[in-house]
C-alpha positions in Angstrom: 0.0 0.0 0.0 1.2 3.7 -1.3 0.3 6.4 0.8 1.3 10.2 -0.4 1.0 11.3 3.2 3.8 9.6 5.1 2.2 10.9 8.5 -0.4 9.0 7.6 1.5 5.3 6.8 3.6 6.0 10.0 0.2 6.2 11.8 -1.5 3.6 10.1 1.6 0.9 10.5 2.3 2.1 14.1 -1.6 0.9 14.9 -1.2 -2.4 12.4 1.7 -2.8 14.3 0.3 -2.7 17.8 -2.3 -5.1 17.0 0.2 -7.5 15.8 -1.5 -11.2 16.2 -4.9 -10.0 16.2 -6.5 -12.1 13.5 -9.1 -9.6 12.7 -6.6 -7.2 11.4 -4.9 -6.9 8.3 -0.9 -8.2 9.2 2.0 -5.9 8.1 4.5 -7.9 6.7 7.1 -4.8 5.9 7.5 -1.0 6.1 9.2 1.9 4.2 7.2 4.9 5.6 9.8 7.4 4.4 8.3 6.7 1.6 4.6 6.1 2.5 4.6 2.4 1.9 3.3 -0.5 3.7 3.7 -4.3 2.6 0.6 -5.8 4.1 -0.7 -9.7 3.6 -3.2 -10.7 1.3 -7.0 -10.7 2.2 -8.8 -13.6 0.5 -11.3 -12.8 -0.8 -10.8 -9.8 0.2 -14.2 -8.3 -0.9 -15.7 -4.9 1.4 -18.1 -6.0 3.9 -20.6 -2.9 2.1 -20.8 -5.8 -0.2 -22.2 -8.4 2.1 -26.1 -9.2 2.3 -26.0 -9.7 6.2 -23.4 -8.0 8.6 -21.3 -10.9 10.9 -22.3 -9.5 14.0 -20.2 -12.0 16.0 -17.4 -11.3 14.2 -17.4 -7.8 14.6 -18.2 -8.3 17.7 -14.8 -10.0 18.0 -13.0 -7.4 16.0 -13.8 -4.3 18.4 -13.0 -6.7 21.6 -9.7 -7.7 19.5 -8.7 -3.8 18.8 -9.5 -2.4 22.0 -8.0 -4.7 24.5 -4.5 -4.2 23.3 -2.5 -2.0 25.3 -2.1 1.6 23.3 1.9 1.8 23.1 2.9 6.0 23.6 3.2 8.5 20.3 -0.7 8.1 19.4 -2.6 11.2 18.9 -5.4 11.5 21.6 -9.5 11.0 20.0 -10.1 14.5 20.7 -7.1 15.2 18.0 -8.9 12.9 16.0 -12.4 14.5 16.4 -10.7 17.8 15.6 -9.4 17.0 12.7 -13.1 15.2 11.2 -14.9 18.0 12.3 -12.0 20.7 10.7 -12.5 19.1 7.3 -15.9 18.5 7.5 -16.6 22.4 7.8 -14.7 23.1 5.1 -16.5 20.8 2.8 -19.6 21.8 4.1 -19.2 25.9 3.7 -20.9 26.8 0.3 -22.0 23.2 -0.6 -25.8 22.6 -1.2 -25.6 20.9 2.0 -25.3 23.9 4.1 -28.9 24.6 3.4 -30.6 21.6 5.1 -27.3 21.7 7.4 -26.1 24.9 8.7 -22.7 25.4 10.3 -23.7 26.4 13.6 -25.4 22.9 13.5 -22.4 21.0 13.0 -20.6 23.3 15.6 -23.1 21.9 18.2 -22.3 17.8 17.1 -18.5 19.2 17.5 -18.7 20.5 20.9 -20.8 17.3 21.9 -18.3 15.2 20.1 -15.0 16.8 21.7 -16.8 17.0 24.9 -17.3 12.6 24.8 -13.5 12.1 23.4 -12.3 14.5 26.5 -14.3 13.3 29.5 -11.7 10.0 30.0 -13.8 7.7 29.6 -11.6 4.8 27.9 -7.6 4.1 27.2 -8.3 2.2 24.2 -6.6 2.4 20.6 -9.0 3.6 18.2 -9.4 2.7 15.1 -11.0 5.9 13.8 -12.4 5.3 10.6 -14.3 1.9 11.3 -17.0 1.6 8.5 -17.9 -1.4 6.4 -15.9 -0.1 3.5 -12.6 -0.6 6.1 -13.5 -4.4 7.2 -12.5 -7.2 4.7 -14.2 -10.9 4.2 -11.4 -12.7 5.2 -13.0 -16.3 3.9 -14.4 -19.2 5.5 -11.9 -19.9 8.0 -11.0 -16.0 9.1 -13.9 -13.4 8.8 -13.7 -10.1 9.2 -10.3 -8.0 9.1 -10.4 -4.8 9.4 -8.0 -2.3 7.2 -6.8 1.5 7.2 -6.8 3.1 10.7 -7.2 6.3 11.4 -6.1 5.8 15.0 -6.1 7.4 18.4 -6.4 6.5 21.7 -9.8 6.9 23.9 -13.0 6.1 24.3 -13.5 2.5 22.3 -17.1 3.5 21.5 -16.6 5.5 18.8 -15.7 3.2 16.7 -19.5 1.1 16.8 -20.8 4.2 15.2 -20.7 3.0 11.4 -22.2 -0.1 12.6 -24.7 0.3 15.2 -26.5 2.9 12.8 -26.4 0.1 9.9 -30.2 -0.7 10.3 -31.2 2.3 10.0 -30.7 2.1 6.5 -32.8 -0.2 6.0 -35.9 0.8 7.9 -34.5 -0.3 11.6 -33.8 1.9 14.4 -30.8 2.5 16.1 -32.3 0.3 19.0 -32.0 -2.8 16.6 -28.3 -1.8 15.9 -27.8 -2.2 19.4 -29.2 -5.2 19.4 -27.1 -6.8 16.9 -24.1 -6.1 18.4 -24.5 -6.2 22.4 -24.3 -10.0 22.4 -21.4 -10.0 21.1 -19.3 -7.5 22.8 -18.9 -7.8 26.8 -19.1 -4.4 28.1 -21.3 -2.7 25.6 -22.5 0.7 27.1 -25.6 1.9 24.8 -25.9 5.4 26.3 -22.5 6.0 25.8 -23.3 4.5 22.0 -26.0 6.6 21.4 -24.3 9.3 22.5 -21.1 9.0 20.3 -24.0 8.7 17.0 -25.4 11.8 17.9 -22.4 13.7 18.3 -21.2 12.6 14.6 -24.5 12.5 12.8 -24.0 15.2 10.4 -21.3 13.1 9.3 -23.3 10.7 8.1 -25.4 12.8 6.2 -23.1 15.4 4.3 -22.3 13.5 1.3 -26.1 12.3 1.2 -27.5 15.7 1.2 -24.7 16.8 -1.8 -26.5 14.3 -3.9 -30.3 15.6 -2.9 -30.9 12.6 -0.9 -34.1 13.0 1.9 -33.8 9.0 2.7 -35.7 7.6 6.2 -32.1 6.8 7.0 -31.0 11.4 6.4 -33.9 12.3 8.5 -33.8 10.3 11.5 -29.8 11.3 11.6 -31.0 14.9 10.5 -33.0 14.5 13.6 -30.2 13.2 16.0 -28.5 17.0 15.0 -31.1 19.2 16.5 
């Protein structure tokens, strides 16, 4: 893998690197971040779990309890970096888009404060992976699952991270309440206030890129209605 930002392959291979012999992460196998390049094992089949008719609960159940219970090692950026730097560019894409008319900046200012105020309240010591959606977790085949790919990481409050998937029903007619019910079975320790809270905070994230394209889904209005 070529990155063009070699901040970002140090980051990413410094994560990969912690979670060394967890089997729902990708493996790095060599390194040259001087000049953005990571040498990372093969994913068969490899596909995007966006492609997959029903989510693996259990398996990414497995994945977050994998990721978060390794130790974060020093040099990581905190999540309120993190959430900084989301919110930072997502202002900038959203000033003089068509967006800003159902989705004013002074409403995404209120989801940033609520977002930096969850990453800076303590709750958590866990590496993040920071950019955990379905498009970043891999079919791995028959006898491996899901592996996830591309962190974004920090360290913090684990929750963040269940955002992408906890909101996945919602997409197709569910609630968020049926999210949560997918996944608490299969991660010990699953605190659904703290969940909902963490979706609320980033909902106009979910819904700038839909609202570029003129999209007024069930799925933009409910998280239209988590910004308010």
């Amino acid at each position: 893998k070529l990155t063009p930002d070699h901040s970002i392959a140090e980051s990413e291979a410094a994560a990969l690197r912690a979670w060394d012999g967890c089997s729902r992460v990708v493996q790095v196998l060599a390194t040259e971040v001087a000049d953005g390049a990571i040498l990372l094992e093969g994913v068969d089949p490899g596909t995007q779990l966006l492609e997959a008719a029903d989510v693996p609960w259990a398996e990414i159940g497995d994945l977050l309890t994998q990721i978060h219970t390794v130790t974060p090692p020093p040099g990581f950026p905190t999540l309120e970096d993190r959430v900084t730097f989301m919110y930072g560019l997502a202002e900038r894409g959203l000033r003089g888009s068509v967006a800003e008319a159902t989705l004013p900046i002074e409403t995404l200012d209120r989801a940033r404060l609520r977002a930096l105020a969850l990453a800076a309240d303590g709750r958590g010591n866990s590496i993040v992976h920071g950019d955990l959606h379905p498009g970043n977790v891999l079919d791995g085949g028959p006898g491996r699952g899901a592996v996830a790919i591309d962190p974004r990481p920090s360290v913090g409050d684990p929750s963040f991270d269940l955002a992408d998937w906890v909101t996945l029903p919602m997409r197709e007619g569910g609630t968020l309440e049926d999210g949560f019910d997918a996944i608490a079975p299969h991660l010990p320790g699953f605190d659904a206030e703290r969940v909902r809270a963490w979706c609320v905070a980033l909902s106009p994230l979910f819904v700038m890129r839909p609202l570029e394209r003129g999209e007024r889904t069930p799925f933009v209005e409910a998280m239209l209605s988590f910004c308010r």
